[in-house]
N, CA, C and O atoms as CSV, one atom per row, in Angstrom:
chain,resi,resn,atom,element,x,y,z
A,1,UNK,N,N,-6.212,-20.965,-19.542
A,1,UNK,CA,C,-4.946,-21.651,-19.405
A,1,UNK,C,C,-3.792,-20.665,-19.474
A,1,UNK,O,O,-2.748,-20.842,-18.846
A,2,UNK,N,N,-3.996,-19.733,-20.175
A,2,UNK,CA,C,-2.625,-18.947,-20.380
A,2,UNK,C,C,-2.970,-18.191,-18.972
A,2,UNK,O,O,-1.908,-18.072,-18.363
A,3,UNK,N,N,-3.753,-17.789,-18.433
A,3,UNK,CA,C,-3.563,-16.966,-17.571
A,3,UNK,C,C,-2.917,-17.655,-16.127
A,3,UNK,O,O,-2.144,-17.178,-15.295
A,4,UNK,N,N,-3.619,-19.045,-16.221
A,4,UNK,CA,C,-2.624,-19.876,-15.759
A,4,UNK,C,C,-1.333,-19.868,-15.601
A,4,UNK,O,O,-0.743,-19.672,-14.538
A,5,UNK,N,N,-0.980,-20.026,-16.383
A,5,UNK,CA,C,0.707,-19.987,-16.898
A,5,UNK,C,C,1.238,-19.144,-16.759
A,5,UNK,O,O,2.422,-19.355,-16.497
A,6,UNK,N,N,0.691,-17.285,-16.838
A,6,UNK,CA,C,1.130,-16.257,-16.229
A,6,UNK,C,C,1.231,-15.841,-15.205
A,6,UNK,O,O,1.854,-14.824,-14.900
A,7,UNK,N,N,0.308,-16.950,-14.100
A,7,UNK,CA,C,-0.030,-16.448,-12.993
A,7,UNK,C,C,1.511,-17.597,-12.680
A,7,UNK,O,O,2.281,-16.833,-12.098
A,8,UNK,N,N,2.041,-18.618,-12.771
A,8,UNK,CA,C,2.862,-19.677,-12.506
A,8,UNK,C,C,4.334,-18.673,-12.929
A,8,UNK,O,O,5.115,-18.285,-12.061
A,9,UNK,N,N,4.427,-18.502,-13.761
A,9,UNK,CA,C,5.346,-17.497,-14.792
A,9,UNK,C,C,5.746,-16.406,-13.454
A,9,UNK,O,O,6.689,-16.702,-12.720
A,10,UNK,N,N,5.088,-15.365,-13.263
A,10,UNK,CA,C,5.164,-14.440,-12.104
A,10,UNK,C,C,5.501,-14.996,-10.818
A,10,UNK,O,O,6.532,-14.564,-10.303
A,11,UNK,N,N,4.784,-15.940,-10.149
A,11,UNK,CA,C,5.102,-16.259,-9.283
A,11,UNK,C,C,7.002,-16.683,-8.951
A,11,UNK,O,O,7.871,-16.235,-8.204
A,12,UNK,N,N,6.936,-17.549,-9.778
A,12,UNK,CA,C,8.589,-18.066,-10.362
A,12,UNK,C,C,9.402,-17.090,-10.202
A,12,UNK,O,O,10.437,-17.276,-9.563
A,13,UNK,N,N,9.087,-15.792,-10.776
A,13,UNK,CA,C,10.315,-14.682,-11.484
A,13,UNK,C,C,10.200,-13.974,-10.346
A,13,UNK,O,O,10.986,-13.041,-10.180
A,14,UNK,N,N,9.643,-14.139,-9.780
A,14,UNK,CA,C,9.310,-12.794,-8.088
A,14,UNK,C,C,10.123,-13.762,-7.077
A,14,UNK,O,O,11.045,-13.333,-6.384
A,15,UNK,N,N,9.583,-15.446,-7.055
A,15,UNK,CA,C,10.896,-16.310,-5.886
A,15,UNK,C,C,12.337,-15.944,-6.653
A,15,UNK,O,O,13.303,-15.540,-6.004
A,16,UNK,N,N,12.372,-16.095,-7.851
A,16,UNK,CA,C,13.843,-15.996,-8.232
A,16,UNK,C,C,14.656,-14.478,-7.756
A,16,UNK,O,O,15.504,-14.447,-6.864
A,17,UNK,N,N,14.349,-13.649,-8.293
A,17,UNK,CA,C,14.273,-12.394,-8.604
A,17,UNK,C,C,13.883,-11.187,-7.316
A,17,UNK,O,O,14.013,-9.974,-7.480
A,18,UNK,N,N,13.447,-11.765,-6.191
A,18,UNK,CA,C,13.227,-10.907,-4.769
A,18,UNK,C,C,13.704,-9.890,-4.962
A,18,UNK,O,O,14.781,-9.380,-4.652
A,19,UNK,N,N,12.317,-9.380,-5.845
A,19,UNK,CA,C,12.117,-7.928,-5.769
A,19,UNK,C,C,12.037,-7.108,-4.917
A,19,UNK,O,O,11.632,-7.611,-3.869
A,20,UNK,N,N,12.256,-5.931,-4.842
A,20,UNK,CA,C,12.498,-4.903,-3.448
A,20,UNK,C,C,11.071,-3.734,-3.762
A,20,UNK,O,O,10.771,-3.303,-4.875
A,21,UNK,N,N,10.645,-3.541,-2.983
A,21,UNK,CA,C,9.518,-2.123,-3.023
A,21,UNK,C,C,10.120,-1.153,-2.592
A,21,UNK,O,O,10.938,-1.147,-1.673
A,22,UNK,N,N,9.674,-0.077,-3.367
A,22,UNK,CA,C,10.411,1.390,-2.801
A,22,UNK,C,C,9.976,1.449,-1.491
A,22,UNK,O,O,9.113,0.630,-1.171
A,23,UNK,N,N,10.415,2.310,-0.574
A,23,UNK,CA,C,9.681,2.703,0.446
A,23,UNK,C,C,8.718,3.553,0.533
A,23,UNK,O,O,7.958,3.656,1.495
A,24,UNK,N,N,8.695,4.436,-0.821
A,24,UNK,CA,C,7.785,5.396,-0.875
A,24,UNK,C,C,6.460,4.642,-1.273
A,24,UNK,O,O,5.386,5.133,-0.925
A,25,UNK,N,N,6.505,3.191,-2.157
A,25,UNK,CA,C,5.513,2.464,-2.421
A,25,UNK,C,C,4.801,1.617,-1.110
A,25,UNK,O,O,3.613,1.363,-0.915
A,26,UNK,N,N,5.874,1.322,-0.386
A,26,UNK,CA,C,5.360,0.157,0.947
A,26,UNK,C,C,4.074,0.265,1.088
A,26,UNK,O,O,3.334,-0.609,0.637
A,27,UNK,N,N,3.480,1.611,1.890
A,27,UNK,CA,C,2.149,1.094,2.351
A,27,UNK,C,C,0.555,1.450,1.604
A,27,UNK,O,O,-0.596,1.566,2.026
A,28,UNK,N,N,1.349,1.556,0.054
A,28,UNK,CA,C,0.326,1.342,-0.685
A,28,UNK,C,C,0.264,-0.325,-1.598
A,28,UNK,O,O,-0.502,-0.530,-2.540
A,29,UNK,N,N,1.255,-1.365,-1.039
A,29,UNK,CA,C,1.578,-2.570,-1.748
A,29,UNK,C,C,0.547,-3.448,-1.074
A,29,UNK,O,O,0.171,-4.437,-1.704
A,30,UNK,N,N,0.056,-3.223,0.089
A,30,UNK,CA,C,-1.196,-4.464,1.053
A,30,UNK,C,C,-2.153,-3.942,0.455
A,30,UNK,O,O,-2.812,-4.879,0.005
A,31,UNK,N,N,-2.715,-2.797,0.128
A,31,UNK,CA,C,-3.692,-2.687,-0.178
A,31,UNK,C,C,-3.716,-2.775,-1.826
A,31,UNK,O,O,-4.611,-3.389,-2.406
A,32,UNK,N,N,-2.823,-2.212,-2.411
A,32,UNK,CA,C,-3.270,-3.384,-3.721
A,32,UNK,C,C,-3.096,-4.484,-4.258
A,32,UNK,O,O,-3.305,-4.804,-5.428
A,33,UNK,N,N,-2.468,-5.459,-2.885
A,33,UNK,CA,C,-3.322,-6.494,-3.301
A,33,UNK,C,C,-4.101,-6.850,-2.827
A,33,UNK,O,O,-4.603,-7.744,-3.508
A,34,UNK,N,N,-4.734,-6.656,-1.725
A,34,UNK,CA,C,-6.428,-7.035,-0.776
A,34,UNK,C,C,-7.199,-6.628,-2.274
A,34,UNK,O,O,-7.727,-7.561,-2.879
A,35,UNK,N,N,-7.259,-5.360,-2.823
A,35,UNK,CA,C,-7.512,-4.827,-4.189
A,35,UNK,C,C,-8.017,-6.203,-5.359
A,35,UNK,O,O,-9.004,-6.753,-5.845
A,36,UNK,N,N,-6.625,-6.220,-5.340
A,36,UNK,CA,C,-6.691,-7.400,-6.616
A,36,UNK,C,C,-7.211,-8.636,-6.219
A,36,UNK,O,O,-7.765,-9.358,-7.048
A,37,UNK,N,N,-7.092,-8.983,-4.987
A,37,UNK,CA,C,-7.828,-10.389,-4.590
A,37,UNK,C,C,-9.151,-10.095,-4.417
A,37,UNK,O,O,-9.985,-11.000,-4.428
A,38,UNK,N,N,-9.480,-8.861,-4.248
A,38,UNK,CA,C,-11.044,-8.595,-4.320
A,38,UNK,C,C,-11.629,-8.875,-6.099
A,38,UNK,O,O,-12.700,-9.427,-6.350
A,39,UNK,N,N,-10.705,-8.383,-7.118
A,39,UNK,CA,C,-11.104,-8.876,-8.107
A,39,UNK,C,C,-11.113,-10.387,-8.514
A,39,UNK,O,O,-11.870,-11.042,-9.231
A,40,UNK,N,N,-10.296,-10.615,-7.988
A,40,UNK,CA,C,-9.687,-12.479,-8.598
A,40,UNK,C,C,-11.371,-12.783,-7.926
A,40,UNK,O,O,-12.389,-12.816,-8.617
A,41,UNK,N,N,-11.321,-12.939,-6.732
A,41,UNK,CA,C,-12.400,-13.549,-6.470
A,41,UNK,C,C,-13.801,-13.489,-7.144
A,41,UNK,O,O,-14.489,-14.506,-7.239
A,42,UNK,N,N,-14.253,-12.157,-7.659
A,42,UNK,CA,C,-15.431,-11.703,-7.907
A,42,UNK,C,C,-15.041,-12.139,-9.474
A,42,UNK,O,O,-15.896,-12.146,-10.360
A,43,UNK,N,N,-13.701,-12.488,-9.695
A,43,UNK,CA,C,-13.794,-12.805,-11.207
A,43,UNK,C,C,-14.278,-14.681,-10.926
A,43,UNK,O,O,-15.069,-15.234,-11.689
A,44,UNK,N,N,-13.816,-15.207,-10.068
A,44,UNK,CA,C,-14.075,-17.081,-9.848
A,44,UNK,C,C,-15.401,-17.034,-9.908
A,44,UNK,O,O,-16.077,-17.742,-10.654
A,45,UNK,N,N,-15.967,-15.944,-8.890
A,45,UNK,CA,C,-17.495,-15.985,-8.469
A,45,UNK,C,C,-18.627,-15.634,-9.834
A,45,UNK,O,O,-19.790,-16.006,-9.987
A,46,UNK,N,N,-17.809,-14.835,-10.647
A,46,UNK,CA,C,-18.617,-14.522,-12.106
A,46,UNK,C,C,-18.633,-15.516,-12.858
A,46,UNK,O,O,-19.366,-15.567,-13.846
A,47,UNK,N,N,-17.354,-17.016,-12.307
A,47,UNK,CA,C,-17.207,-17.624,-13.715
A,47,UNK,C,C,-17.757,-18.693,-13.329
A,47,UNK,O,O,-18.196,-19.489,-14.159
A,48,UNK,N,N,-17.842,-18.925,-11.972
A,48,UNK,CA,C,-18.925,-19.929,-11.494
A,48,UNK,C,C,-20.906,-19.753,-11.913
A,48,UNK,O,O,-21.788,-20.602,-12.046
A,49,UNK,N,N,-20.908,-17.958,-12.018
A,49,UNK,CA,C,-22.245,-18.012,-12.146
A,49,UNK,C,C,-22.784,-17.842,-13.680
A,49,UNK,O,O,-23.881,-17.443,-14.068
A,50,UNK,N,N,-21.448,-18.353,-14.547
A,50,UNK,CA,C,-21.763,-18.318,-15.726
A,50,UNK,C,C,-21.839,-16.836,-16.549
A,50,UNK,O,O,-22.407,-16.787,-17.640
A,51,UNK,N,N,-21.347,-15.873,-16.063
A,51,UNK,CA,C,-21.069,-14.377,-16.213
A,51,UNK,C,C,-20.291,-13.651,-16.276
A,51,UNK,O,O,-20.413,-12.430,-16.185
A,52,UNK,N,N,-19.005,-14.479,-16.504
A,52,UNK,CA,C,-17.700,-13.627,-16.610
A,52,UNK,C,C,-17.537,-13.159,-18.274
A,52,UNK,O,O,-17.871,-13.457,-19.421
A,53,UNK,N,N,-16.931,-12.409,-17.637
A,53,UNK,CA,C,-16.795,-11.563,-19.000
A,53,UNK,C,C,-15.277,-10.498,-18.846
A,53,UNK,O,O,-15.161,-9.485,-18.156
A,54,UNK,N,N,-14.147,-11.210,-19.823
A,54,UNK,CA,C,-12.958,-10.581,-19.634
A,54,UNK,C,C,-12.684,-9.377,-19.639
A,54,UNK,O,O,-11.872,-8.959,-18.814
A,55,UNK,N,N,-13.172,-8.671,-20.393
A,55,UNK,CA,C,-13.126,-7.144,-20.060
A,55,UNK,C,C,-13.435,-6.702,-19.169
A,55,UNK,O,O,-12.677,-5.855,-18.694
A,56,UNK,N,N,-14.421,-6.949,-18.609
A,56,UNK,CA,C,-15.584,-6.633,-16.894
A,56,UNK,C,C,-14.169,-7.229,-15.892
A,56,UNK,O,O,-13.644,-6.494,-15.056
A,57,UNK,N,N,-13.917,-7.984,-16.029
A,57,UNK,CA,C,-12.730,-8.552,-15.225
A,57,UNK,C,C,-11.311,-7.778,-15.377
A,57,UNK,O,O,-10.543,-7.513,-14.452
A,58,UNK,N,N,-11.178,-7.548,-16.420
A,58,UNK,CA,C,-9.596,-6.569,-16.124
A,58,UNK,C,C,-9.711,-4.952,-15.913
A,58,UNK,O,O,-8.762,-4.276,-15.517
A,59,UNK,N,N,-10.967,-4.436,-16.223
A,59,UNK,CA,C,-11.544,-3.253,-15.567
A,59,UNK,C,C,-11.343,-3.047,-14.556
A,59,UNK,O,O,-10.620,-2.157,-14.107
A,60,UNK,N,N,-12.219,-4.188,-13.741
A,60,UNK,CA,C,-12.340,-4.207,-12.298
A,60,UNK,C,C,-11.043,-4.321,-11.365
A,60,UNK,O,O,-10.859,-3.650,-10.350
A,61,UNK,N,N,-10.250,-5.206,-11.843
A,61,UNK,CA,C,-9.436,-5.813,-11.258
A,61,UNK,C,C,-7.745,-4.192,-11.445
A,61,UNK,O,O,-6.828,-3.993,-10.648
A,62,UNK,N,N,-7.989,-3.594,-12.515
A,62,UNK,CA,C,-7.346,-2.120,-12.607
A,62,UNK,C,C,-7.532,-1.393,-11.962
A,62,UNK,O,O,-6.628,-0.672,-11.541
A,63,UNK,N,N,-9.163,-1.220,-11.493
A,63,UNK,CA,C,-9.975,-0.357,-11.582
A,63,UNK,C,C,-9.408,-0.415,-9.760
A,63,UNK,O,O,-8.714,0.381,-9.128
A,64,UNK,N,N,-9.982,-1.548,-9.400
A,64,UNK,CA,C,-9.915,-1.584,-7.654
A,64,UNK,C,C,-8.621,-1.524,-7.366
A,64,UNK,O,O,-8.537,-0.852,-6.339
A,65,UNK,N,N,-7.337,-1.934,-7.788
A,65,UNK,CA,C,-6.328,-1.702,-7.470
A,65,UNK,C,C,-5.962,0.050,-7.618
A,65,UNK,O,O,-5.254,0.485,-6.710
A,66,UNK,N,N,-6.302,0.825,-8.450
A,66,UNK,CA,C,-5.889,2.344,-8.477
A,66,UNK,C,C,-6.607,3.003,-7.379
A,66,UNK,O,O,-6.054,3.793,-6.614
A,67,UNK,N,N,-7.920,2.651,-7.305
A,67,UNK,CA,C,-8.881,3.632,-6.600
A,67,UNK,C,C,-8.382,2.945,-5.043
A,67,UNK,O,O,-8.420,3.793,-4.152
A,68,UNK,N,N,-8.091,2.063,-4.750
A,68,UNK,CA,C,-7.691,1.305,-3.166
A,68,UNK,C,C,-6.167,2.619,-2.956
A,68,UNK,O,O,-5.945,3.220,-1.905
A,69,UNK,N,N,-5.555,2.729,-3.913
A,69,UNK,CA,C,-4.423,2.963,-3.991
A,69,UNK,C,C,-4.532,4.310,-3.957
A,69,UNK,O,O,-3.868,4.850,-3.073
A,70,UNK,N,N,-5.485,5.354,-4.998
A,70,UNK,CA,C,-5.406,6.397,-4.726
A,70,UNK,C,C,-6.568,7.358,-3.099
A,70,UNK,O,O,-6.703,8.516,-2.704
A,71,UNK,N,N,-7.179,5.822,-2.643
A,71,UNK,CA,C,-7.920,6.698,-1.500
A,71,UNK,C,C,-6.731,6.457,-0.489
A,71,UNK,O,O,-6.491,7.393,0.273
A,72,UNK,N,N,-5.866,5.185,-0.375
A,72,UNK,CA,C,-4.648,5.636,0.620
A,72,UNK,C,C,-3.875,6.638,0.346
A,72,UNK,O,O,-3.791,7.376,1.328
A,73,UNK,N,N,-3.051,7.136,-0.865
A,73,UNK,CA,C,-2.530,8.773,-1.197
A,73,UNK,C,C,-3.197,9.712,-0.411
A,73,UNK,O,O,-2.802,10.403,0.527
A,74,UNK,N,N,-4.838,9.560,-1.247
A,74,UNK,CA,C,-5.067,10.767,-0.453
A,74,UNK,C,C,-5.250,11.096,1.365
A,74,UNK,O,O,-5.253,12.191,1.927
A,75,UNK,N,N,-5.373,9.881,1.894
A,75,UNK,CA,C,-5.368,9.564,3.081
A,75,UNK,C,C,-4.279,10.411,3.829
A,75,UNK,O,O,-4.442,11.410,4.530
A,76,UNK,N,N,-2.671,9.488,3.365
A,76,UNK,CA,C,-1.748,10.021,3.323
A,76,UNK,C,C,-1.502,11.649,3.259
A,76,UNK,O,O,-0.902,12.176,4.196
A,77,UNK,N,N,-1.926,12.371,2.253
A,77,UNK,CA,C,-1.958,13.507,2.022
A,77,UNK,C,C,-2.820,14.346,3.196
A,77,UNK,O,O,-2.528,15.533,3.342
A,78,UNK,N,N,-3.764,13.823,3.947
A,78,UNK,CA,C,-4.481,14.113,4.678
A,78,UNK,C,C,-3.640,14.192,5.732
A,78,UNK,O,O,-2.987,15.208,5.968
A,79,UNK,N,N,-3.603,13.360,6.285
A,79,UNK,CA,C,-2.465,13.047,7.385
A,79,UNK,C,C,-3.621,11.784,8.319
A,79,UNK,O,O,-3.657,11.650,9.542
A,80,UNK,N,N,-4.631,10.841,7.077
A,80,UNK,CA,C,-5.315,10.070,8.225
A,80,UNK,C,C,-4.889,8.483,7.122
A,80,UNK,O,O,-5.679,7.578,6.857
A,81,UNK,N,N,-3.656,8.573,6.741
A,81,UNK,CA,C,-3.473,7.475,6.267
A,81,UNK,C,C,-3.967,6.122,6.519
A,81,UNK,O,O,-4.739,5.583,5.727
A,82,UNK,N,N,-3.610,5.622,7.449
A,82,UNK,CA,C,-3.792,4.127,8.145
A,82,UNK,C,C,-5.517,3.601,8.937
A,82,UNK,O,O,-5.958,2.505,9.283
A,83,UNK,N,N,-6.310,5.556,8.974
A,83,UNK,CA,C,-7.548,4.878,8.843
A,83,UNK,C,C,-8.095,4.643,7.449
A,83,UNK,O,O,-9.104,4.015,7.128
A,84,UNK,N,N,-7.293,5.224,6.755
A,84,UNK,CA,C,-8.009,5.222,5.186
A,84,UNK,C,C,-7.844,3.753,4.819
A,84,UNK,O,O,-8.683,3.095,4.204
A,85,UNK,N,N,-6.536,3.263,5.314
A,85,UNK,CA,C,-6.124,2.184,4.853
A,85,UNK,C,C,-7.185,0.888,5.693
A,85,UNK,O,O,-7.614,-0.161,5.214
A,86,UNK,N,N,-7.311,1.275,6.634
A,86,UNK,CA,C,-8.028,0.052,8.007
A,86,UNK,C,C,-9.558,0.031,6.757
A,86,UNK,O,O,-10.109,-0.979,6.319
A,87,UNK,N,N,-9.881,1.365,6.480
A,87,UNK,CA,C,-11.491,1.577,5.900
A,87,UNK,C,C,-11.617,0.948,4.329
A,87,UNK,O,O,-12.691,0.585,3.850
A,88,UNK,N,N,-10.285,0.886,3.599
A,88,UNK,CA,C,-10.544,0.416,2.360
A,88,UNK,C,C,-10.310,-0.824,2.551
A,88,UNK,O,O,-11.141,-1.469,1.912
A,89,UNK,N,N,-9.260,-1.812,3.372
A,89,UNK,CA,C,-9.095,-3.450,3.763
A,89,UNK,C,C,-10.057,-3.744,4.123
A,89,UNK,O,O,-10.514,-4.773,3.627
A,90,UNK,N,N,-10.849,-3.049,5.120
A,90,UNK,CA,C,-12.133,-3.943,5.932
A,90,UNK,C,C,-13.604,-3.528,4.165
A,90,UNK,O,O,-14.309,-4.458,3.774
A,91,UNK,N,N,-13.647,-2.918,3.872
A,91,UNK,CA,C,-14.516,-2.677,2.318
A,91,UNK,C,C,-14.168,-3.944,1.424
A,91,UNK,O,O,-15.002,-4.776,1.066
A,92,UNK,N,N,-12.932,-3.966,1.143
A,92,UNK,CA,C,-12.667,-5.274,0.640
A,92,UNK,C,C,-12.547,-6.368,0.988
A,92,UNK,O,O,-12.292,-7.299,0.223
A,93,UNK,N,N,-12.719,-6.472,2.284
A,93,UNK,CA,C,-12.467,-7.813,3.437
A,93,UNK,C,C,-13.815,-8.129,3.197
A,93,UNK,O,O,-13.776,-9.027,2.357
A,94,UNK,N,N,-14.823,-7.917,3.437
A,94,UNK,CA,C,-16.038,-8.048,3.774
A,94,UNK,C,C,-16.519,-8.406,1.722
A,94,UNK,O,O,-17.029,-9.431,1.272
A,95,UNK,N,N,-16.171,-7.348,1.074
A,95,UNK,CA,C,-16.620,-8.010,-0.481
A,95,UNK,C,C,-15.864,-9.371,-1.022
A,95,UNK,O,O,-16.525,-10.216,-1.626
A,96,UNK,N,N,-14.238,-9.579,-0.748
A,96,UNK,CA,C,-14.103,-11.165,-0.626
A,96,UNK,C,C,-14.906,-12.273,0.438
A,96,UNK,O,O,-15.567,-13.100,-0.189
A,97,UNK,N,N,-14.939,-12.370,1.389
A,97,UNK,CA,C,-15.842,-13.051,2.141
A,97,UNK,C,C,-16.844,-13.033,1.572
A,97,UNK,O,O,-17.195,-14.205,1.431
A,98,UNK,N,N,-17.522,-12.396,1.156
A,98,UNK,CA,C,-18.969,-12.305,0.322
A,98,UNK,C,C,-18.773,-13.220,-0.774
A,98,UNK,O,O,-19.349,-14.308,-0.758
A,99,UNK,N,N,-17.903,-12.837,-1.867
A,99,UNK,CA,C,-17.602,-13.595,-2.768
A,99,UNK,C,C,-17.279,-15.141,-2.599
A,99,UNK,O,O,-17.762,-16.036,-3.292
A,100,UNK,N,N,-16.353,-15.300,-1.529
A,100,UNK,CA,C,-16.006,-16.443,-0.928
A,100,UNK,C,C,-16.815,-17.699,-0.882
A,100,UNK,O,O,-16.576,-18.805,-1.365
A,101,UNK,N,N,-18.103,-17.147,0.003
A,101,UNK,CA,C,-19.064,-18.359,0.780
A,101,UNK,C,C,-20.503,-17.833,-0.181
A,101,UNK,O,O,-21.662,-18.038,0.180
A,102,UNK,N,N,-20.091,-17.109,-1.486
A,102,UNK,CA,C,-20.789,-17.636,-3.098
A,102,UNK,C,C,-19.866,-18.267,-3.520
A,102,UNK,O,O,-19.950,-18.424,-4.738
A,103,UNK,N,N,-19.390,-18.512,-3.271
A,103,UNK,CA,C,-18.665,-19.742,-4.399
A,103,UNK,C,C,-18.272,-20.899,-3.709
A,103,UNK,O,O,-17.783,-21.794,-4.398
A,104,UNK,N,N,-18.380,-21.080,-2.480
A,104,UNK,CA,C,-18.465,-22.076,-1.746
A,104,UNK,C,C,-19.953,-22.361,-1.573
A,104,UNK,O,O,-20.185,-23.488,-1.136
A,105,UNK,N,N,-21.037,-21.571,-1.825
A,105,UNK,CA,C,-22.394,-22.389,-1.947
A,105,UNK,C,C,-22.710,-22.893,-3.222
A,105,UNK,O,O,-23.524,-23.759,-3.540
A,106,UNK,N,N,-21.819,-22.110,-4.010
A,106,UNK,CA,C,-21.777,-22.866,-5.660
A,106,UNK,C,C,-21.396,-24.328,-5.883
A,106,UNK,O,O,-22.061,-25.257,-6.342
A,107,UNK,N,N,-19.926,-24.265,-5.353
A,107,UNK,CA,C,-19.270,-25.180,-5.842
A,107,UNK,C,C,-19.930,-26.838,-4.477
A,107,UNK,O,O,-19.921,-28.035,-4.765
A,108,UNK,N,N,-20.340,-26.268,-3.273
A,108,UNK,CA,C,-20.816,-27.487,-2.330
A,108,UNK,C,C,-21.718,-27.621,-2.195
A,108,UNK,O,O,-22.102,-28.446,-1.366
A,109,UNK,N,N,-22.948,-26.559,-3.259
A,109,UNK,CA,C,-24.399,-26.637,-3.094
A,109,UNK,C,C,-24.802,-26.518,-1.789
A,109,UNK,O,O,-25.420,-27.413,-1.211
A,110,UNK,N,N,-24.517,-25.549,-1.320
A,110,UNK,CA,C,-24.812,-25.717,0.538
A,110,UNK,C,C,-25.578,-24.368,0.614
A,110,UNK,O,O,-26.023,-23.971,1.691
């Protein structure tokens, strides 16, 4: 429930409040959140299979947002940014979808 309420809380203060991103941040902001929705999900999908476990969940959910974030830097630094970026969205595209239609065979028994 509280996380609830934080997630309602944030949402609120970000419509009020239209926050600005640096530009130096921009095109590391899509990929952490494809990042973090890769965790949210794999956190629904753990709590559907009776296996969540909060620590395992804010690890992950840190964890995939830095490393999404630091393979675009180094991308960047490379000078092959935007495939780094195409290669870590479609990695996480494919592990939400996964997660997805488990928890849609969970929750519709299908």
């Amino acid at each position: 429930m509280i996380a609830v309420l934080g997630l309602i809380i944030g949402v609120v203060a970000g419509l009020v409040l239209e926050p600005t991103v640096p530009t130096s941040l921009q095109p590391y902001l899509p990929i952490a959140v494809v990042a973090a929705l890769d965790a949210l999900f794999g956190g629904l999908r753990a709590m559907l299979d009776g296996i969540f476990n909060d620590r395992v969940f804010l690890v992950s959910f840190l964890s995939n947002v830095v490393v999404a974030a630091l393979i675009v830097f180094l991308g960047d630094q490379l000078g092959v940014g935007t495939q780094l970026s195409t290669a870590v969205v479609v990695v996480l595209g494919i592990r939400i979808f996964s997660n997805a239609a488990a928890i849609r065979r969970h929750v519709l028994k299908a």
